[in-house]
N, CA, C and O atoms as a MOPAC input file, in Angstrom:
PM7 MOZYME 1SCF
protein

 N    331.37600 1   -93.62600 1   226.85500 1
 C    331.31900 1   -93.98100 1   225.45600 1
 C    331.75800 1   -92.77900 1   224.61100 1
 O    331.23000 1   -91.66700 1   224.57800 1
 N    332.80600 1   -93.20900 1   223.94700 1
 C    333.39800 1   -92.00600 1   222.68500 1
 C    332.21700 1   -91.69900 1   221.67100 1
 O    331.62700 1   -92.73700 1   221.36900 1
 N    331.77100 1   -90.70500 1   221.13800 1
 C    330.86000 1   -90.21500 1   220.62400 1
 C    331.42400 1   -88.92700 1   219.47800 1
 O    332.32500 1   -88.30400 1   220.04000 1
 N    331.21800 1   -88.50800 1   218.41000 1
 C    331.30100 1   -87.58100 1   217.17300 1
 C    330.09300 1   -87.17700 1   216.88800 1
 O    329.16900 1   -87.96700 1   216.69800 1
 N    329.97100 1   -85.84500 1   216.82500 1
 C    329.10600 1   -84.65200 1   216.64000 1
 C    329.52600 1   -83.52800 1   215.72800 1
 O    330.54400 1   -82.87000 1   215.94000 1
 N    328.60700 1   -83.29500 1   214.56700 1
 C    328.76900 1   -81.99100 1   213.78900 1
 C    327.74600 1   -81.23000 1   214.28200 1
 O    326.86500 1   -81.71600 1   214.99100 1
 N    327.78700 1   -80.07500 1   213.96700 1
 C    327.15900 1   -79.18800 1   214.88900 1
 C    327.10000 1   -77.33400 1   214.12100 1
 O    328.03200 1   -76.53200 1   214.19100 1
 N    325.88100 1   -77.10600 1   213.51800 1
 C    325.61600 1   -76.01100 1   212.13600 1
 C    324.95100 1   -74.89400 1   213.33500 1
 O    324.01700 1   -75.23500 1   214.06000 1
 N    325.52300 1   -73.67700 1   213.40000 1
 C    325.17500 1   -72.53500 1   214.38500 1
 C    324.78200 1   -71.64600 1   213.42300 1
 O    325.59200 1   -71.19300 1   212.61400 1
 N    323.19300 1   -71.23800 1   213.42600 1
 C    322.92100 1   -69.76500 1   212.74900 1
 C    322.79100 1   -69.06400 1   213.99800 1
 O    322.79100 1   -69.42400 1   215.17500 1
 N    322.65700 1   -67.72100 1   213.28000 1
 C    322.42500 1   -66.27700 1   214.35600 1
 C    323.45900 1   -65.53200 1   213.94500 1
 O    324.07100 1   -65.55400 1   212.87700 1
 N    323.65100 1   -64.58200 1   215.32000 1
 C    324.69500 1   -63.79900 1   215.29800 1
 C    326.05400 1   -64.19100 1   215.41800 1
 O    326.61800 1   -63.24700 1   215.97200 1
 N    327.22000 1   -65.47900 1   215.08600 1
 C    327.89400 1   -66.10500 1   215.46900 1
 C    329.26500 1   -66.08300 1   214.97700 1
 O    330.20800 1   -66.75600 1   215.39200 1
 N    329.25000 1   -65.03100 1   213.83300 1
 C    330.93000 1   -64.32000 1   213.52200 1
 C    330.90800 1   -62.77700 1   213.53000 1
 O    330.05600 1   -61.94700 1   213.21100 1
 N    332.23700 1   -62.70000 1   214.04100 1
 C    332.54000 1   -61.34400 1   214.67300 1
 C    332.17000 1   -61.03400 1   215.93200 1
 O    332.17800 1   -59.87100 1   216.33500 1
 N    331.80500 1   -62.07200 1   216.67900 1
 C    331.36100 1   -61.93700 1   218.33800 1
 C    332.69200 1   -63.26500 1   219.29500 1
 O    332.56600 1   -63.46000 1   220.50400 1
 N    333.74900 1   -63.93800 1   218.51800 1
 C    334.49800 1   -64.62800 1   219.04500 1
 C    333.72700 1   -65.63400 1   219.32500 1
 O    333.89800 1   -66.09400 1   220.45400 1
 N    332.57900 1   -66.36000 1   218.38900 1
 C    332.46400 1   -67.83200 1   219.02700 1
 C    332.99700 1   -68.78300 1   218.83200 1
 O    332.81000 1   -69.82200 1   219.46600 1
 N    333.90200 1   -68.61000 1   217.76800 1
 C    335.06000 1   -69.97300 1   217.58000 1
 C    336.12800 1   -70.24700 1   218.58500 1
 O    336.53900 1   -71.37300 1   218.86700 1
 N    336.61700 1   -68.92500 1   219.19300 1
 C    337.46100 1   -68.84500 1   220.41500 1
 C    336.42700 1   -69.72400 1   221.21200 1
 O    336.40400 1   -70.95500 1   221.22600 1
 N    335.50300 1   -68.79600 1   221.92800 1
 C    334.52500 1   -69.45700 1   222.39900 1
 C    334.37300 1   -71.22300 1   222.60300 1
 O    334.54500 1   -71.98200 1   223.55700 1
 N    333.94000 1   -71.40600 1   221.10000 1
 C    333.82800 1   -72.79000 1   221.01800 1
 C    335.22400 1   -73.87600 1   221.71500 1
 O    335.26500 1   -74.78500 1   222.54400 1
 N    336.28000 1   -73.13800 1   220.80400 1
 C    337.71200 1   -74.04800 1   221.39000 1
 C    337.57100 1   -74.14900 1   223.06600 1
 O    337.65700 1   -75.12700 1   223.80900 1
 N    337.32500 1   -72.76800 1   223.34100 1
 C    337.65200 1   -72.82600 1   224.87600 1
 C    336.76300 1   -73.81000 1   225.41700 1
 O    337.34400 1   -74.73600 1   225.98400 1
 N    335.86900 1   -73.84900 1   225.40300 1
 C    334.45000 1   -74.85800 1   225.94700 1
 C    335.00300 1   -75.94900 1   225.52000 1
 O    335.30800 1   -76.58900 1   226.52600 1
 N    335.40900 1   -76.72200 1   224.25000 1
 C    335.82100 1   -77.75000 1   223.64100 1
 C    337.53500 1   -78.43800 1   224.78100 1
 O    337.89100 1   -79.56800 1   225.11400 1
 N    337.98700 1   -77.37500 1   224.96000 1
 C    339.47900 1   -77.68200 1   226.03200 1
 C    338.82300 1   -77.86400 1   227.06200 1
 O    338.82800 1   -79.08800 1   227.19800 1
 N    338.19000 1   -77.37200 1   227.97800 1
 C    337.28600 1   -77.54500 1   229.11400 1
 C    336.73000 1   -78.88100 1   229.17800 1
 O    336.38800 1   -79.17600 1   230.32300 1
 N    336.55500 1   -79.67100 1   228.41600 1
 C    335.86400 1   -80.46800 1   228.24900 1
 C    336.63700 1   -82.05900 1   227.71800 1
 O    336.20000 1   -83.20900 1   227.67800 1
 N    337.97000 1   -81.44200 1   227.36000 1
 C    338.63500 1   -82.63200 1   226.94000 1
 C    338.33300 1   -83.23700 1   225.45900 1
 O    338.53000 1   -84.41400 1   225.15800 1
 N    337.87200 1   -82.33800 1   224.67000 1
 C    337.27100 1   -83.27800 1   223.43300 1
 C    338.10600 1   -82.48400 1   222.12400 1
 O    338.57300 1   -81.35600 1   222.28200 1
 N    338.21300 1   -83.17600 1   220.92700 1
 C    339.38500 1   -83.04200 1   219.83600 1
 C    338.02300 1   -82.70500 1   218.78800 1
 O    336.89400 1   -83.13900 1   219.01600 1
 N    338.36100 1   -81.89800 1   217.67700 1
 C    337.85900 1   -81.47200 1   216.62600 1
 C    338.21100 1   -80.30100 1   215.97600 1
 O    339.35400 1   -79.95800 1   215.67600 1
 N    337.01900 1   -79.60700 1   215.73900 1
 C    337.68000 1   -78.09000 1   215.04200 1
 C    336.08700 1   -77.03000 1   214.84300 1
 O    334.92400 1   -77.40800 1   214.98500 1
 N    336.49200 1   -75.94100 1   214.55500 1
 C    335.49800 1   -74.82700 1   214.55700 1
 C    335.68400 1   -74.05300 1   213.07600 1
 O    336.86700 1   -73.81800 1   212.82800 1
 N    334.85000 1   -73.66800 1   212.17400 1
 C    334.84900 1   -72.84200 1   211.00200 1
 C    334.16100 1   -71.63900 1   210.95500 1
 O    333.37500 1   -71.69300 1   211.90100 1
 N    334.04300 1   -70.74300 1   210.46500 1
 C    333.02300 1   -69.83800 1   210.12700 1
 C    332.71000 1   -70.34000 1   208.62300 1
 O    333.73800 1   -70.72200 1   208.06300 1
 N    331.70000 1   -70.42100 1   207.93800 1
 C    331.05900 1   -70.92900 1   207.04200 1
 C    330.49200 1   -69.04200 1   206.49300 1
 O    330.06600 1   -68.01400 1   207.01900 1
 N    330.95500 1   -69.70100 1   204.81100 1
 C    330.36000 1   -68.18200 1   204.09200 1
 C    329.00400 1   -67.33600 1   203.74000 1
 O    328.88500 1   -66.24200 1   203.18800 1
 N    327.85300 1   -68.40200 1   204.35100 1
 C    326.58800 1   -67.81800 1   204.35600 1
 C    326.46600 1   -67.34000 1   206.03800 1
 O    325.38700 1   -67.02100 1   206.53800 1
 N    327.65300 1   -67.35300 1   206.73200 1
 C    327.25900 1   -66.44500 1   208.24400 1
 C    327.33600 1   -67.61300 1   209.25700 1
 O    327.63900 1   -67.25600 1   210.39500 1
 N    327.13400 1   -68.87500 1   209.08200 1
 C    326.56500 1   -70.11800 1   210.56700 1
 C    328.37000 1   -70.19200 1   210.41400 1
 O    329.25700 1   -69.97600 1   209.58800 1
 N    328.19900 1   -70.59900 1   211.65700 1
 C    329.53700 1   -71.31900 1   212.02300 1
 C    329.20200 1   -72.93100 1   212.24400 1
 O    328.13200 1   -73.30400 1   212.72600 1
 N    330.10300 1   -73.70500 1   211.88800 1
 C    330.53300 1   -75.29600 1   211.72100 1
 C    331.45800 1   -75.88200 1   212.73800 1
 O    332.68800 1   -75.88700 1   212.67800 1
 N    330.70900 1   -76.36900 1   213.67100 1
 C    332.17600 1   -77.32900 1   214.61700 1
 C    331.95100 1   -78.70100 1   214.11300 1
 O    330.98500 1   -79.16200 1   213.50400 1
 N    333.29100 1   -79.36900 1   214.58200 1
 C    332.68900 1   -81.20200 1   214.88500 1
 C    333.49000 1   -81.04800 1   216.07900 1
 O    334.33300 1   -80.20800 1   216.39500 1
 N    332.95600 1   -82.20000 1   216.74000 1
 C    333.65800 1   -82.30900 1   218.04000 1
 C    333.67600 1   -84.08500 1   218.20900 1
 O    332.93700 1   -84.92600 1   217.69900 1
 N    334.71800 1   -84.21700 1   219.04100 1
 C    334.45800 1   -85.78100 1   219.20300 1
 C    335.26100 1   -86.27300 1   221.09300 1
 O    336.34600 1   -85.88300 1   221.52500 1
 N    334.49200 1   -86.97200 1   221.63800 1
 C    334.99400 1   -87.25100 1   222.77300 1
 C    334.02200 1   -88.24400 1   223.59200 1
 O    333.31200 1   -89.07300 1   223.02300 1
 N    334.06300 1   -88.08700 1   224.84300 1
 C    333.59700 1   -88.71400 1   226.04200 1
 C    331.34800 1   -88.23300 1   225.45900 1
 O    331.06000 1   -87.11700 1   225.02700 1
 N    330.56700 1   -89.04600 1   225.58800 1
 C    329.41500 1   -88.39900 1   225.81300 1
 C    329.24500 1   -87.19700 1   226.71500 1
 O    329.28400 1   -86.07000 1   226.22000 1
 N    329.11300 1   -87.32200 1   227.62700 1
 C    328.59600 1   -86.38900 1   228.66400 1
 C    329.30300 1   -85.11800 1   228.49900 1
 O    328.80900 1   -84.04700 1   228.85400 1
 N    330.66500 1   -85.25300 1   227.86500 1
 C    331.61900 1   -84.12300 1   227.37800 1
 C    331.14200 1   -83.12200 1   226.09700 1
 O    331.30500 1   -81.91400 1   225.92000 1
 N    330.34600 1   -84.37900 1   225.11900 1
 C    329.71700 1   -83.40000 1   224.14100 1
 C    328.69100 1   -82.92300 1   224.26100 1
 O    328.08700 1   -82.24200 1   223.43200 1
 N    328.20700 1   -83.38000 1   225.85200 1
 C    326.49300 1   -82.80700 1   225.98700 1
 C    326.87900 1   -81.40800 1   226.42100 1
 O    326.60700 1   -80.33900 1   225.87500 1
 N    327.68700 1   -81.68700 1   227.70300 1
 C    328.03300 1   -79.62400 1   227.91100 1
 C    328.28900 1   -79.16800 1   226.98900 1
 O    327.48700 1   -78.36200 1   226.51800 1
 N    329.92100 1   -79.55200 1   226.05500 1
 C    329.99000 1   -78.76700 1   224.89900 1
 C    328.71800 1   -77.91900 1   224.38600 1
 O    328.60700 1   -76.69700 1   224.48900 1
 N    327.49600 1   -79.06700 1   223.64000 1
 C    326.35100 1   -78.78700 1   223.08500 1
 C    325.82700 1   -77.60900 1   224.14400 1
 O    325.60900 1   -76.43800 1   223.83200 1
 N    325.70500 1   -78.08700 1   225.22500 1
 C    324.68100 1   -76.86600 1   226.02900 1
 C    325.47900 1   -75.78700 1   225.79000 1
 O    324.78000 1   -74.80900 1   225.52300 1
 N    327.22900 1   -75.43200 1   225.76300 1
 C    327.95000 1   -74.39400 1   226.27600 1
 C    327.75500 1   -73.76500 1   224.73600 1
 O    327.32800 1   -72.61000 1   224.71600 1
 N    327.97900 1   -74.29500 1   223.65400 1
 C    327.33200 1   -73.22600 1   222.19700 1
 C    325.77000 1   -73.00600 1   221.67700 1
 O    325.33600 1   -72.20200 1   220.85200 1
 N    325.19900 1   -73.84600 1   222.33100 1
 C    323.74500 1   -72.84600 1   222.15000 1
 C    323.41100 1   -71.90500 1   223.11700 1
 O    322.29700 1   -71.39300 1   223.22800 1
 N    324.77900 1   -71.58500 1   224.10800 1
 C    324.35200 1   -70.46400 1   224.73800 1
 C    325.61200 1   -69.36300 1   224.13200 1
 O    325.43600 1   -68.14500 1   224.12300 1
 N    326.89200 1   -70.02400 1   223.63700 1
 C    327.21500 1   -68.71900 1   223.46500 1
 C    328.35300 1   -67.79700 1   224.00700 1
 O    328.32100 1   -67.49400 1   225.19900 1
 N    329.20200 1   -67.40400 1   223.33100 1
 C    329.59900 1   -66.27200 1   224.15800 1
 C    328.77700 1   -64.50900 1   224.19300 1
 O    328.20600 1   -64.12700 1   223.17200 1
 N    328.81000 1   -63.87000 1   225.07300 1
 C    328.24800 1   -62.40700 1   225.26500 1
 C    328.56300 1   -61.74700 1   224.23800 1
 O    329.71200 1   -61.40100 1   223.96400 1
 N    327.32300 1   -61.45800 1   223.42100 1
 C    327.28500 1   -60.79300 1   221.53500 1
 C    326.88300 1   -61.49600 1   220.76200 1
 O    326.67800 1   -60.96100 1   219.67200 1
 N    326.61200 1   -62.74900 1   220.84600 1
 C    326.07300 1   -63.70800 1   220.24900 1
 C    324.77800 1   -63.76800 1   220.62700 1
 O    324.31200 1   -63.42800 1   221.71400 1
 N    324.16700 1   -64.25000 1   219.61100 1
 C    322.87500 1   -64.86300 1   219.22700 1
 C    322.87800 1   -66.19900 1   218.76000 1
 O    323.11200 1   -66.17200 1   217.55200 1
 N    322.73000 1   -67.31300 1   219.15600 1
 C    322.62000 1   -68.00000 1   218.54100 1
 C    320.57600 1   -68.46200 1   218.06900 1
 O    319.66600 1   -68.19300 1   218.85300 1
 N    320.45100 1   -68.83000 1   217.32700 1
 C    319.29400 1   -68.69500 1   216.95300 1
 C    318.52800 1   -70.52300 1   216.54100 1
 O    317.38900 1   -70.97800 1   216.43800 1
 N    319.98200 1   -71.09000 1   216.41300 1
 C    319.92100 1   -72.31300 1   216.01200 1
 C    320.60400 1   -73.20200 1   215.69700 1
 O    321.25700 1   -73.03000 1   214.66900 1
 N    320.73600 1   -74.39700 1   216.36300 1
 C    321.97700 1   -75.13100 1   216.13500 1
 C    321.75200 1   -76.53500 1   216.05500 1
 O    321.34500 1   -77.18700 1   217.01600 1
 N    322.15100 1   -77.29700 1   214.29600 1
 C    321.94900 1   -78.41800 1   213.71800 1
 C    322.63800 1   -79.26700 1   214.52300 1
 O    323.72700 1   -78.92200 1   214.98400 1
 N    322.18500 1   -80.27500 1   214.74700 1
 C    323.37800 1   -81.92700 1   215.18700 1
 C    323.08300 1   -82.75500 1   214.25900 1
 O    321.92300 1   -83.02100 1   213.94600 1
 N    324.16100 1   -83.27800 1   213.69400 1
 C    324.25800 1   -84.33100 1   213.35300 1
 C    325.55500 1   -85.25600 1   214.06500 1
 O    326.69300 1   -84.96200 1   214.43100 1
 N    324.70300 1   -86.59400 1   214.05400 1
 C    325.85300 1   -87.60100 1   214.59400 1
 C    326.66700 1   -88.40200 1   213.68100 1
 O    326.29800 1   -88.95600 1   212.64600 1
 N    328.29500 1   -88.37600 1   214.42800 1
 C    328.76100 1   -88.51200 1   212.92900 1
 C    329.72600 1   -89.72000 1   213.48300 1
 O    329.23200 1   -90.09400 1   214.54700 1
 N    330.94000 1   -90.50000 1   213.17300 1
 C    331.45500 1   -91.51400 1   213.34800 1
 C    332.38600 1   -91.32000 1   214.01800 1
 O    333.04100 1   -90.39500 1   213.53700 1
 N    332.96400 1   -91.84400 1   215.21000 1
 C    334.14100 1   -91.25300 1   215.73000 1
 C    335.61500 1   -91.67500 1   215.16500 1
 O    335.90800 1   -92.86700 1   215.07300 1
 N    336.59600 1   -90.56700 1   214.76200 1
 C    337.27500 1   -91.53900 1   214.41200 1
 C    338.45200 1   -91.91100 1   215.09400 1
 O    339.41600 1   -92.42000 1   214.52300 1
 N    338.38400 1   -91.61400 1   216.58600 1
 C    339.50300 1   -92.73100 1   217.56200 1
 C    340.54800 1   -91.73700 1   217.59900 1
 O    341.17100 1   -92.02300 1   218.62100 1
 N    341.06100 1   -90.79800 1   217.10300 1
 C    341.92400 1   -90.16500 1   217.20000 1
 C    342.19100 1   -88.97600 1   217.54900 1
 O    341.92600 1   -88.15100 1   216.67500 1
 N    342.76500 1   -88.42400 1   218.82500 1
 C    343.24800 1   -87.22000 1   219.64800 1
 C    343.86500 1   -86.35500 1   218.82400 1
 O    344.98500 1   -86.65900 1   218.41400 1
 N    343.07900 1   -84.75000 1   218.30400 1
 C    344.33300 1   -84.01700 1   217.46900 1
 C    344.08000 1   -82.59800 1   218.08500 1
 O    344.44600 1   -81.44900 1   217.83800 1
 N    343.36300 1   -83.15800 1   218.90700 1
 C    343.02300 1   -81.38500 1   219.68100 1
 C    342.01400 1   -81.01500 1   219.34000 1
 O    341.16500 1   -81.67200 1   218.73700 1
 N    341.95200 1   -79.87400 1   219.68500 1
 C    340.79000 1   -78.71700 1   218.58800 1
 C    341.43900 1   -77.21900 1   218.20700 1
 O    342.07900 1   -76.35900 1   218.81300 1
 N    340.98500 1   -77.37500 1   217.05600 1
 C    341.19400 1   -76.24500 1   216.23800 1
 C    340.38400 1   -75.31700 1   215.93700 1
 O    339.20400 1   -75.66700 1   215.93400 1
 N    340.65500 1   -73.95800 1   215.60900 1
 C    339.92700 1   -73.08300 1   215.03500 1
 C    340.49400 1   -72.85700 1   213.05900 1
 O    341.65700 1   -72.54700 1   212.80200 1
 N    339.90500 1   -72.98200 1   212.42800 1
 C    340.11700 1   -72.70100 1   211.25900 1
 C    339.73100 1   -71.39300 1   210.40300 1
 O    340.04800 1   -71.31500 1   209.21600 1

């Protein structure tokens, strides 16, 4: 089942490469969306794909790449919208 996920990261999570991070886990996984750094410090993904694809995703950024902290990370479920555009870092 295709599934859409936003996904709000506080901690230590810019200037440690977790948007690289994120993409890479996100290609691994086969799933299309995008990654932000946000100006109060959290970083912002959505992701959209296969379930079981956004559950690793999910497990693979609340752990992180090495320098990171993550401290906390929002889900919200969001609508899928059917369409393959990759993933991006912004």
């Amino acid at each position: 089942m295709r599934v859409a996920r936003r996904f709000l990261i506080s901690g230590r999570v810019q200037g440690v490469g977790f948007r690289y991070f994120a993409e890479a886990a996100a290609a691994r996984e086969g799933l299309h969306g995008w990654v932000r750094n946000l100006p109060d410090g959290r970083v912002e993904a959505a992701a959209e794909g296969e379930a079981e694809a956004i559950e690793r995703f999910e497990r693979a950024i609340r752990h992180g790449p090495p320098g990171a902290r993550v401290d906390a990370v929002d889900v919200d479920d969001t609508v899928p919208s059917g369409q393959d555009t990759g993933f991006t870092v912004t």
